[in-house]
C-alpha positions in Angstrom: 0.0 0.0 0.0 1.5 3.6 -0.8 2.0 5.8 1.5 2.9 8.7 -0.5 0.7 11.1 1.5 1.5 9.8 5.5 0.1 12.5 7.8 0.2 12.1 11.4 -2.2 13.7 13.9 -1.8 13.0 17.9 -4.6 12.4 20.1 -4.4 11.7 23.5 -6.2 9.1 25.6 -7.2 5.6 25.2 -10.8 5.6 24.0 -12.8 4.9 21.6 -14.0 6.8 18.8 -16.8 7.5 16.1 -15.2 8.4 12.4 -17.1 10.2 10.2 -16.3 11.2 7.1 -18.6 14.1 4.8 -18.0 14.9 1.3 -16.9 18.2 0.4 -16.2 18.9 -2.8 -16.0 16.6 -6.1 -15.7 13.8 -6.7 -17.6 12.9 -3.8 -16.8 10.6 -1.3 -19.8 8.4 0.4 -21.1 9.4 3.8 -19.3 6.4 5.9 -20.3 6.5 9.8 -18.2 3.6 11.5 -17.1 2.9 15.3 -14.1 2.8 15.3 -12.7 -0.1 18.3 -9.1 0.0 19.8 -8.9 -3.3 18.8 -9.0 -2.6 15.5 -5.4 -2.2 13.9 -6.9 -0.4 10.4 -9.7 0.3 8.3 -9.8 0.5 5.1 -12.2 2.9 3.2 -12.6 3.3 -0.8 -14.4 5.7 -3.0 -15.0 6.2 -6.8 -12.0 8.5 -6.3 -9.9 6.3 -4.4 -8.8 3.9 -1.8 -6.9 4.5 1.7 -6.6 3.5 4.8 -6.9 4.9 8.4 -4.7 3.0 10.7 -4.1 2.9 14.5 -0.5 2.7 15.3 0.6 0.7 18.4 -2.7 -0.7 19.0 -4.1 3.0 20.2 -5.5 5.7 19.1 -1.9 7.9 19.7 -1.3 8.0 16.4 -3.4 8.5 13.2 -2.2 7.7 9.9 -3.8 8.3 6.8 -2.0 6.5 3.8 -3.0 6.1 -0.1 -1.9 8.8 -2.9 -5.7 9.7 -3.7 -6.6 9.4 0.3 -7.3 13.4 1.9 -4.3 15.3 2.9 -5.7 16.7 6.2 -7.7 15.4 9.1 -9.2 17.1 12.1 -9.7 15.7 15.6 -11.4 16.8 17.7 -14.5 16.3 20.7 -17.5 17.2 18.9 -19.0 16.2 15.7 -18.9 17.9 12.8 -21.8 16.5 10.6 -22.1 16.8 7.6 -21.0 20.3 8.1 -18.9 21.6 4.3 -15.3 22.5 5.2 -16.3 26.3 4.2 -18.4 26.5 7.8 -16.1 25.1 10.2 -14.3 28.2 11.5 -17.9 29.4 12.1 -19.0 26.7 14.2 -19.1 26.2 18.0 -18.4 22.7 18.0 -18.7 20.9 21.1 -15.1 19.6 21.4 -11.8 21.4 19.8 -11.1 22.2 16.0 -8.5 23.6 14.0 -9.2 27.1 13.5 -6.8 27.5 10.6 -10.0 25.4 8.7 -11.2 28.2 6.6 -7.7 29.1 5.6 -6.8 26.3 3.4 -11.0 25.3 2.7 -10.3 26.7 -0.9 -7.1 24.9 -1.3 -8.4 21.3 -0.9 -9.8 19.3 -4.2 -10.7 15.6 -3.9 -10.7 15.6 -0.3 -12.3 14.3 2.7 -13.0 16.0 5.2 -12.4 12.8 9.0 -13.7 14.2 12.0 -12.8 11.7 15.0 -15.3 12.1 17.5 -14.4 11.2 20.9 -16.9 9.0 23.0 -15.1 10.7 26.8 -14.5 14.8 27.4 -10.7 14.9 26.1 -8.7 17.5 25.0 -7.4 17.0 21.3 -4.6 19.0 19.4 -3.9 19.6 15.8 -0.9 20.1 14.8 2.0 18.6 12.5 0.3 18.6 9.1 2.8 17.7 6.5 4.1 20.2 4.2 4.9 17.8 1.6 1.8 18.1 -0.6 2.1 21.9 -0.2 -2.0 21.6 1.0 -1.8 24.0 3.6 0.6 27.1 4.0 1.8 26.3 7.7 1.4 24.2 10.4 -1.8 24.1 12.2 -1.7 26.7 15.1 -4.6 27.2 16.9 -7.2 25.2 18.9 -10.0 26.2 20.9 -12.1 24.4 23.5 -15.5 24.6 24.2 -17.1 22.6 27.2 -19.3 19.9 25.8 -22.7 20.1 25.8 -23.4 16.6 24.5 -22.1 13.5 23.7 -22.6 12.0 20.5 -25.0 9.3 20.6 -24.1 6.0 18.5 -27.3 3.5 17.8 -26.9 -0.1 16.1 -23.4 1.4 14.6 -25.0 4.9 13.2 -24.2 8.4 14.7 -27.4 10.4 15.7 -25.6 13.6 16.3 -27.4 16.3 13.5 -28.2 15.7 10.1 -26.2 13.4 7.6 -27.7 15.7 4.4 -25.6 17.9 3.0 -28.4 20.2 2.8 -25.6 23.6 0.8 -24.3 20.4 -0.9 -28.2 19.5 -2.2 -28.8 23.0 -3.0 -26.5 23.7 -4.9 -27.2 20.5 -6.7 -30.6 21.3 -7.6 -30.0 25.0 -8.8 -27.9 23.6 -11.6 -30.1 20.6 -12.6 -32.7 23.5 -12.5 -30.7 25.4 -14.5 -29.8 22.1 -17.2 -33.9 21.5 -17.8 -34.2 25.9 -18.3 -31.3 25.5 -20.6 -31.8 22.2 -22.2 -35.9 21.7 -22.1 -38.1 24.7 -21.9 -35.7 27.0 -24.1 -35.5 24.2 -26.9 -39.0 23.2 -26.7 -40.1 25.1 -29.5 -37.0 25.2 -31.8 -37.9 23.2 -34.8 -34.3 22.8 -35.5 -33.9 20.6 -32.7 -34.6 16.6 -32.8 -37.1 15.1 -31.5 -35.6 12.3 -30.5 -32.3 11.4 -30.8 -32.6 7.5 -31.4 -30.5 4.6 -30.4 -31.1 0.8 -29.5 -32.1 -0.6 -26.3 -29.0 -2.1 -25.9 -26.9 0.6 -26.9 -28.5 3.0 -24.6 -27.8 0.9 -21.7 -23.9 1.3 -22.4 -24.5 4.9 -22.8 -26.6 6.3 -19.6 -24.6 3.9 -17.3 -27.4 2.5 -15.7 -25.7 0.5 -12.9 -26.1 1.3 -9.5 -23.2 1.1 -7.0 -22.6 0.7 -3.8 -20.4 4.1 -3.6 -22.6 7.0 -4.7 -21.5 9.6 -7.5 -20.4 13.2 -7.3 -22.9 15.9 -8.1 -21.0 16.7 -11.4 -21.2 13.1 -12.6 -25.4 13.1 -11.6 -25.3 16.5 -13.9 -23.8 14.9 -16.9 -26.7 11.8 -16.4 -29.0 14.2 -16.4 -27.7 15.7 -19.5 -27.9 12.6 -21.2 -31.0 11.5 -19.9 -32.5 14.5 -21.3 -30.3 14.1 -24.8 -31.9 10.1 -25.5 -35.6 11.0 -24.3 -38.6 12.0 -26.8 -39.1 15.6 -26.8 -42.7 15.9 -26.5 -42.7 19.1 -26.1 -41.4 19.7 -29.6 -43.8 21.3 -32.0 -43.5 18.2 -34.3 -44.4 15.5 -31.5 -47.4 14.1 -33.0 -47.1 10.6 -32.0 -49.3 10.8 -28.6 -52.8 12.1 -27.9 -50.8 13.9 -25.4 -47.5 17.0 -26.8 -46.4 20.4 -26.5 -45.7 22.6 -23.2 -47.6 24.5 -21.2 -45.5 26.5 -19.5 -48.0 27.3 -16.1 -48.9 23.7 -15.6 -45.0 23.0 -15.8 -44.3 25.3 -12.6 -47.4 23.6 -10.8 -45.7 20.6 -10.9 -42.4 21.8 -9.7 -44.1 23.3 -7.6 -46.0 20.1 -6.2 -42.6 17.8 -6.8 -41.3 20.2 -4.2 -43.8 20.0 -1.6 -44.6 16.5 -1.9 -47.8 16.1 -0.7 -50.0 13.3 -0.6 -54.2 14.6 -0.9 -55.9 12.4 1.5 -56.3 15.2 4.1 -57.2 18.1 4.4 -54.6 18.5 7.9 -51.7 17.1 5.5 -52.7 18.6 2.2 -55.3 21.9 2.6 -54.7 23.9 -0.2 -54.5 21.3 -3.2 -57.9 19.7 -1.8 -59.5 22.7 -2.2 -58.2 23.1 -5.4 -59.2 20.0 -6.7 -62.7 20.6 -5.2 -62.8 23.9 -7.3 -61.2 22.1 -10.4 -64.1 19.1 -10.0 -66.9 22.0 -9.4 -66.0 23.4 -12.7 -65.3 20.3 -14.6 -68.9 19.0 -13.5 -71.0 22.7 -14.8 -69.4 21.9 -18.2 -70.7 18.4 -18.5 -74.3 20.2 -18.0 -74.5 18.8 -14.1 -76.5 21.3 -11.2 -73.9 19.3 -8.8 -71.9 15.9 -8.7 -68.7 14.1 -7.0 -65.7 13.4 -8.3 -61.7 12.4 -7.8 -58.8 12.8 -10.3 -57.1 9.6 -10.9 -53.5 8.7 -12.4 -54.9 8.1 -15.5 -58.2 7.7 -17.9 -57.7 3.8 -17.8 -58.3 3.9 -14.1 -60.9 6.4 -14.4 -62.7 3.5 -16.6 -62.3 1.2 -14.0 -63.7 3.2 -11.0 -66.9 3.7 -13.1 -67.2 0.3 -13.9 -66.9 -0.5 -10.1 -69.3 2.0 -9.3 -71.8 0.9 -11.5 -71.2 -2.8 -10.3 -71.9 -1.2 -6.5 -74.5 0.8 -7.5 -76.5 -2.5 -9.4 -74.9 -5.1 -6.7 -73.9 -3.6 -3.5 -73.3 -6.8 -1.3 -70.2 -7.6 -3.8 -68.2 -5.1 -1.8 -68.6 -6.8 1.7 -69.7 -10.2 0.4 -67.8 -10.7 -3.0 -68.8 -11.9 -6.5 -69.6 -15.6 -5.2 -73.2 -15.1 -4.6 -73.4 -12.4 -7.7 -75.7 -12.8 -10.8 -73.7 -12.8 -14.1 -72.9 -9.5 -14.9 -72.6 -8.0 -18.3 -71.6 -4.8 -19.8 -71.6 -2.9 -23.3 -69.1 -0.9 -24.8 -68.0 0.2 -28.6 -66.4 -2.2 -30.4 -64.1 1.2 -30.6 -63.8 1.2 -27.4 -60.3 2.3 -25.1 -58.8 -1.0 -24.6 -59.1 -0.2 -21.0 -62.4 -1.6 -20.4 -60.8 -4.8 -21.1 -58.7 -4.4 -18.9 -61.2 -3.5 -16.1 -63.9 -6.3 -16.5 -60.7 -8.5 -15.8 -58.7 -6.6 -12.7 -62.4 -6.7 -10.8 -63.3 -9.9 -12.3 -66.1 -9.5 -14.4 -64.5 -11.3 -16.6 -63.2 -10.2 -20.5 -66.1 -12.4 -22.0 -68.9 -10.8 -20.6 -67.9 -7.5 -22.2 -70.2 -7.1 -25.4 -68.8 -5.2 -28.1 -71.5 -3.2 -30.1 -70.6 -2.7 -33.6 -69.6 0.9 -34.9 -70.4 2.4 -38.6 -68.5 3.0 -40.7 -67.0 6.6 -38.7 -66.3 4.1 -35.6 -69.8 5.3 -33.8 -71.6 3.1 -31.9 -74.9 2.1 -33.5 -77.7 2.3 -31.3 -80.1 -0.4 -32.7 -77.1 -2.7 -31.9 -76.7 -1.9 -28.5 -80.1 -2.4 -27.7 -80.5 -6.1 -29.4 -77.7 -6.9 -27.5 -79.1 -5.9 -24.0 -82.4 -8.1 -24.8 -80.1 -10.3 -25.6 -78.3 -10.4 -22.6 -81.2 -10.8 -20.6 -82.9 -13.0 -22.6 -79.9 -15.7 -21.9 -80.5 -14.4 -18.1 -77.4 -12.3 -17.2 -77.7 -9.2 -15.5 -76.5 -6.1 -17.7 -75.6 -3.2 -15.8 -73.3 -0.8 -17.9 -73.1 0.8 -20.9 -69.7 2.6 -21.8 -70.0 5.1 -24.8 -66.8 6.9 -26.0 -66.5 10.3 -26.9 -63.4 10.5 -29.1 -62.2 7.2 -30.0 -58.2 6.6 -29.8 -57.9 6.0 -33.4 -60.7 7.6 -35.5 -61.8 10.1 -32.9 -65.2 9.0 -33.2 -68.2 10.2 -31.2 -70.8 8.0 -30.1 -74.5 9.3 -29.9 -74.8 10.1 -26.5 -78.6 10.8 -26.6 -79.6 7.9 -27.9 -77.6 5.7 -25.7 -78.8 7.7 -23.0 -82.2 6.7 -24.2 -81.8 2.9 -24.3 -79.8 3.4 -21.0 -82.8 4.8 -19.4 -85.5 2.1 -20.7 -83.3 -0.6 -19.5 -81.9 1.1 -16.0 -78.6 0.5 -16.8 -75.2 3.1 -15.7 -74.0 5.2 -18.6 -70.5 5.9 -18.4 -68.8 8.0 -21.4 -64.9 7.5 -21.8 -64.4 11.4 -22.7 -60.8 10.8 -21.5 -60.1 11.9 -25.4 -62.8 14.3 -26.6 -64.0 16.1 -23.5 -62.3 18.9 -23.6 -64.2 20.1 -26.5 -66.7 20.7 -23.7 -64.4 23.5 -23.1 -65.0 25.6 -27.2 -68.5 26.4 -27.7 -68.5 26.1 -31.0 -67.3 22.3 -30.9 -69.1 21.0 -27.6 -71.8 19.8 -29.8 -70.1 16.7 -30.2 -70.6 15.7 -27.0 -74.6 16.2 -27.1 -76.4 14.4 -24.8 -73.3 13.9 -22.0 -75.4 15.5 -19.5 -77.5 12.2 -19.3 -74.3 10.2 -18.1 -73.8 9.0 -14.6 -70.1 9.0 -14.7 -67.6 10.8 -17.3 -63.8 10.2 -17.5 -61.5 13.4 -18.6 -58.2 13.8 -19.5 -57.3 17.9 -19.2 -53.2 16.2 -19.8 -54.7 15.4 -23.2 -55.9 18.3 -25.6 -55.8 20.9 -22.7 -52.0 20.2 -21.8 -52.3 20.2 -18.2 -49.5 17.8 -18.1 -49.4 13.6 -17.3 -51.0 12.8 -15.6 -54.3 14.9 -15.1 -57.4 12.7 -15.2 -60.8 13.4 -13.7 -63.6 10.5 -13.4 -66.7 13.1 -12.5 -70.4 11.5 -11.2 -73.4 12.6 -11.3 -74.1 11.3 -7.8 -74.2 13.5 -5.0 -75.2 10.6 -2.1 -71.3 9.8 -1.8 -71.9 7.0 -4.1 -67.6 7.4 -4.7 -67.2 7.2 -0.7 -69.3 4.4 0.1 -68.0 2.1 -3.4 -64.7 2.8 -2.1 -64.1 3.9 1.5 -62.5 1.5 4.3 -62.5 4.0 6.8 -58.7 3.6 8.2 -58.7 5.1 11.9 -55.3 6.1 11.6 -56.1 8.8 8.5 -60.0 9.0 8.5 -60.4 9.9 12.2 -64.0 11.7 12.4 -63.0 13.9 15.9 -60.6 16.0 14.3 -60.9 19.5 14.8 -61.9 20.8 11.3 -64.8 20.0 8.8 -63.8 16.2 7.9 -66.0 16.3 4.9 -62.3 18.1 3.0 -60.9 14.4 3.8 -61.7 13.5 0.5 -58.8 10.6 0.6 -61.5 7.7 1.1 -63.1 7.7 -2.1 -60.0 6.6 -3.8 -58.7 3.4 -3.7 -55.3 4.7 -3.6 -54.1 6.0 -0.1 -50.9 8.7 -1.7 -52.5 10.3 -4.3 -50.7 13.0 -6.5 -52.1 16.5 -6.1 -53.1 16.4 -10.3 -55.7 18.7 -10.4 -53.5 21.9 -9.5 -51.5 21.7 -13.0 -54.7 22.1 -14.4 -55.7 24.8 -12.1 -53.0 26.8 -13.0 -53.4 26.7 -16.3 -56.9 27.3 -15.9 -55.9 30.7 -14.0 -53.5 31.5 -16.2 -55.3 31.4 -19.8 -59.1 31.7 -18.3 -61.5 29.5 -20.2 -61.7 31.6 -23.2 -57.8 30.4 -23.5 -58.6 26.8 -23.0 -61.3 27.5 -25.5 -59.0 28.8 -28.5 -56.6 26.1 -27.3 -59.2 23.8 -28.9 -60.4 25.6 -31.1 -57.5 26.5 -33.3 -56.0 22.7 -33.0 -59.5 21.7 -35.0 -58.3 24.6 -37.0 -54.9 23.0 -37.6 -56.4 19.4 -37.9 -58.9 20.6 -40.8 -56.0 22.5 -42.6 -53.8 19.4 -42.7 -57.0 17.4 -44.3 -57.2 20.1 -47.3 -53.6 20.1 -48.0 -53.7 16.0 -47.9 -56.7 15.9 -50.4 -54.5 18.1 -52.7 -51.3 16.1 -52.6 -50.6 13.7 -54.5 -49.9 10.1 -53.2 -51.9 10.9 -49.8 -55.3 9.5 -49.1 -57.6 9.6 -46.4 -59.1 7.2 -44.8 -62.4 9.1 -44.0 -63.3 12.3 -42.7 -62.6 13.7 -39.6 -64.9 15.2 -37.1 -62.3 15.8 -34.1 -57.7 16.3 -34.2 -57.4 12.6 -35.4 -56.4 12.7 -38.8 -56.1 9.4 -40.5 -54.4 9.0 -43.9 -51.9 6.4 -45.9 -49.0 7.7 -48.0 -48.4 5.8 -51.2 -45.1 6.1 -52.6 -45.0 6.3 -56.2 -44.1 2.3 -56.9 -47.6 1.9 -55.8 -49.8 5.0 -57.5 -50.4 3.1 -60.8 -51.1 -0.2 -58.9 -54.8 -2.0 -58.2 -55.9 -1.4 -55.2 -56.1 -5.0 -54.7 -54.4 -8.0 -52.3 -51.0 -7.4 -53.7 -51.4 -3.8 -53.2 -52.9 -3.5 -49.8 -49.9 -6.3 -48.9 -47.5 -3.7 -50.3 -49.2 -1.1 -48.5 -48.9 -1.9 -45.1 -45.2 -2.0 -45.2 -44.8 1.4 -46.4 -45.6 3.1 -42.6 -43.5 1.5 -40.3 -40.5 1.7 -42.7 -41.2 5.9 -43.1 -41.6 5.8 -39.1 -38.5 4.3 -38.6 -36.6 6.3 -41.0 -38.0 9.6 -39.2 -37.2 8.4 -35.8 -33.7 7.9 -37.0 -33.6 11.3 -38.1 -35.1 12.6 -35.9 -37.2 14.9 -38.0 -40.7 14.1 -36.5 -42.8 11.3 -35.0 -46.2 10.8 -36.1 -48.0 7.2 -35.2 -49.5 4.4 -37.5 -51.5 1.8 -36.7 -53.7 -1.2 -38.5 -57.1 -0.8 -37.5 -60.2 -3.2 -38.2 -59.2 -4.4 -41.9 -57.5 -1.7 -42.5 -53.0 -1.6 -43.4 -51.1 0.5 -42.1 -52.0 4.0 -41.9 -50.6 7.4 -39.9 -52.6 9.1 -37.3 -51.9 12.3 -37.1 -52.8 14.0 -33.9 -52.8 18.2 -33.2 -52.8 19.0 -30.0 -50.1 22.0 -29.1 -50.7 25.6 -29.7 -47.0 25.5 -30.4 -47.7 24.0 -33.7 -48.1 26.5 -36.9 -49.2 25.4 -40.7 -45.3 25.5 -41.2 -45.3 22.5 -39.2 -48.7 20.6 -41.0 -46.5 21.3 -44.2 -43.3 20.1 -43.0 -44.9 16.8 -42.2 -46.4 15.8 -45.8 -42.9 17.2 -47.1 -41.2 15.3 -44.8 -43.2 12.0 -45.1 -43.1 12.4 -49.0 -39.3 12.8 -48.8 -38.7 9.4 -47.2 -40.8 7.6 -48.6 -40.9 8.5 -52.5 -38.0 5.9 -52.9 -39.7 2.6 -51.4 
């Protein structure tokens, strides 16, 4: 072992002694806290930066050594404990043993270093002195030490010091001003620069080898954590670029974007009001609002992470409303359930009827026309159906905005059928409700006042970020608290000292619960719903330029009209133009849109989605959602798609 670097320290006395070792400046050296036993001849420490050794000489603690070329040059001793404290504050502490006042004299001077404080378990003196001069580290012996009494001991449980805080809390700080300043720099300014990538693509496994995704046992110095960020931020999608169209989600908003810094900050959990006042309030006012635009004199609701989970708490609320005993009493003793949904339909529902075990095959798809609406007359054969085989239908799910076609369903006369046969009407308007929000396009929802429960997505079309989801009901009995409450005495307690009616936590069947609804409150402040309402508007605006321009253009073709931002269309390259449209064609076809998708990501010029849907090849779906987007941008992507594709 070298001991290029052997610095000696004296202590007096015989006892033992806690080490403690805080990182000061980069790289960074783990937080180690260690008793350290008389009968211990040496221990041997490492770091990313290095390896080294403290030793006890002559089987006490008279002399300390510190050897190993990378190891620290300087060590205090002394009767208190330091901390976590940085070198910088040292000379301005009153420390409850001795220290080296000469600290803040050579603070500047020490790179790579760590900073030992040897804290002694009995009320002895300790001197500093004898620093080596070798490594020209400090200008001059050590010269001073002063004593102050001690106040208390430092306390040592199951091998851990107690004494203070083990965060580096200036350390931390500092940290997060620059990765504040990295996301400033490297996210919001960029996010509308069209001469930026939206992605920069690489393979799974390549991407492994370059974000370093190991996880040590020594952690890594705050300029290390920086550069991950950086690289992070480099290999992710920008989704906030104006040519993101891949998602039925893209673009900043640069309000709901502070809310949740703001809320990543805090950290709160909404369950109650005592732990999380102001963001239940504001989720109150959020729901209030959300519930007059649906058409509703009053209602309940809860935001949930996601419009998939929105679907399920309906369908669960529908199944308690129909079948209340299954809560207490389970699905043993329950009637065979059915439900009807859209052959359109989220893929969610799915989902759902399996997780609460109604089981995949009693979901009835109705079958859509030939926009992807649900047909009426369908739905209603089915439900005689149903009962005519004696199962017990109880939910009807219509979808306003479908994920592909952005279809509608006829809400009225749903609601009609709904109403002859007593059965829940849900509408999945995670998609298309917030055209509740432009008066001049809320006529596509007609009829969703007649609903029991909506789903709403304001992270979708009204950019309130992911997630932001809202399951509203028209129920005002607590329908939502008694379907899901469980009344835990430890959270729920119904003495506490303010209105416990704000302890909204037990309707959810989640117990931490994100504070979602204040993004969209903030943006909501910020742009007043006459923003939120050009928002929508001028993405239809966009969406219905884009469909002119693709009827003009050669070697596009639509799959059908549009009626919301979902824009459906095939590119055929010009191998394929003179060609039958017939099985060698469609064959052909269906090729041509994952080869043009890959070719963009690549690039890194756009991304835009394609699917097969129902018969249908492959086809792009193009989606408008931000206001960042201009008709620049609808004409880039035809350009762009025609450009990489007019070879194949």
């Amino acid at each position: 072992m070298s001991s290029d670097s052997d610095h000696q320290c004296p202590v007096d006395g015989n006892d033992s002694a806690r080490l403690r070792f805080s990182s000061l400046s980069s790289p960074v050296w783990i937080l180690i806290s260690l008793l350290f036993d008389l009968g211990t001849r040496s221990l041997v420490i490492s770091s990313q930066s290095g390896w080294g050794e403290l030793r006890v000489e002559n089987g006490d603690l008279s002399r300390l050594k510190i050897l190993g070329s990378r190891i620290p040059q300087t060590v205090f001793i002394t009767r208190g404990s330091l901390g976590s404290t940085s070198l910088n504050e040292v000379s301005k502490l009153n420390l409850s043993g001795g220290f080296c006042s000469t600290a803040k004299r050579f603070s500047c001077l020490i790179r790579s270093s760590l900073l030992a404080v040897l804290s002694v378990q009995k009320g002895i003196q300790t001197t500093c002195n004898g620093i080596s001069e070798e490594e020209d580290i400090i200008a001059g012996a050590i010269d001073q030490q002063e004593t102050i009494p001690s106040k208390k001991n430092a306390v040592l449980v199951d091998g851990v010091v107690l004494n203070g805080p083990t965060t580096d809390a200036k350390a931390g700080e500092k940290f997060v001003e620059e990765a504040c300043r990295l996301i400033m720099e490297e996210v919001v300014l960029k996010a509308t620069d069209v001469n930026e990538k939206v992605c920069e693509w690489r393979p799974p496994e390549q991407l492994k080898q370059l974000l370093d995704l190991e996880m040590r046992d020594s952690g890594e110095p705050p300029h290390r954590l920086l550069e991950l960020c950086r690289d992070v931020i480099r290999y992710s999608v920008k989704t906030n670029h104006p040519r993101f169209f891949n998602q039925l989600y893209a673009g900043l908003d640069y309000y709901s974007l502070v809310a949740r810094f703001m809320t990543e900050a805090l950290n709160p959990s909404v369950y109650t009001y005592e732990v999380s006042p102001v963001f239940l309030l504001v989720e109150e006012a959020v729901l209030k609002k959300m519930i007059e635009f649906i058409g509703w004199k009053e209602g309940d609701g809860i935001f949930n992470p996601g419009g998939s989970v929105s679907n399920m708490y309906a369908m669960n609320l529908a199944r308690y409303k129909y079948c209340p005993d299954i809560k207490e009493k389970g699905l043993s003793g329950s009637p065979r359930l059915i439900l009807f949904t859209s052959a359109e339909c989220h893929y969610s529902m799915k989902k759902a009827a399996s997780f609460l075990g109604i089981g995949t095959e009693n979901v009835c798809f109705v079958e859509t026309d030939g926009r992807g609406k649900m047909i009426p007359e369908e739905l209603e054969k089915q439900v005689w159906q149903a009962r005519k085989e004696g199962t017990a239908p109880f939910l009807v799910c219509a979808t306003s905005g479908t994920t592909v076609l952005g279809a509608f369903d006829p809400l009225d006369e749903i609601a009609d059928i709904c109403e002859r046969h007593g059965l829940w009407l849900h509408v999945d308007a995670s998609w298309g409700g917030s055209a509740l929000m432009s008066r001049k396009h809320r006529k596509l929802l007609h009829g969703i006042h007649r609903a029991d429960s909506v789903a709403w997505n304001p992270h979708k079309m009204l950019m309130a970020g992911i997630q932001c989801c809202a399951l509203l009901v028209k129920d005002k009995s607590d329908l939502l608290k008694k379907c899901y409450c469980a009344k835990a005495s430890y959270l729920f307690q119904q003495d506490k000292f303010y209105d416990v009616s704000y302890d909204t936590g037990d309707k959810s069947i989640q117990c931490s619960r994100r504070p979602d609804a204040f993004k969209f409150w903030m943006t909501w402040k910020a742009l007043g719903t006459s923003g939120l309402e050009e928002r929508v508007n001028r993405a239809l605006a966009l969406s219905r330029y884009l469909v002119d321009e693709i009827k003009k253009r050669e070697g596009f073709k639509l799959l059908l009209e549009p009626e919301y931002a979902n824009i459906c269309f095939w590119y055929i390259p010009p191998s394929l133009r003179e060609m039958e449209e017939g099985p060698e064609f469609w064959a052909k076809l269906n090729l041509v849109a994952p080869a043009i998708k890959e070719r963009m990501m690549k690039k890194g010029s756009l991304m835009l989605g394609y699917q097969p849907h129902r018969g249908k090849v492959n086809f792009f779906r193009q989606v408008v959602i931000s206001p960042q987007v201009s008709r620049e941008d609808m004409d880039f992507l035809l350009d762009e798609i025609d450009l990489l594709g007019k070879d194949m």
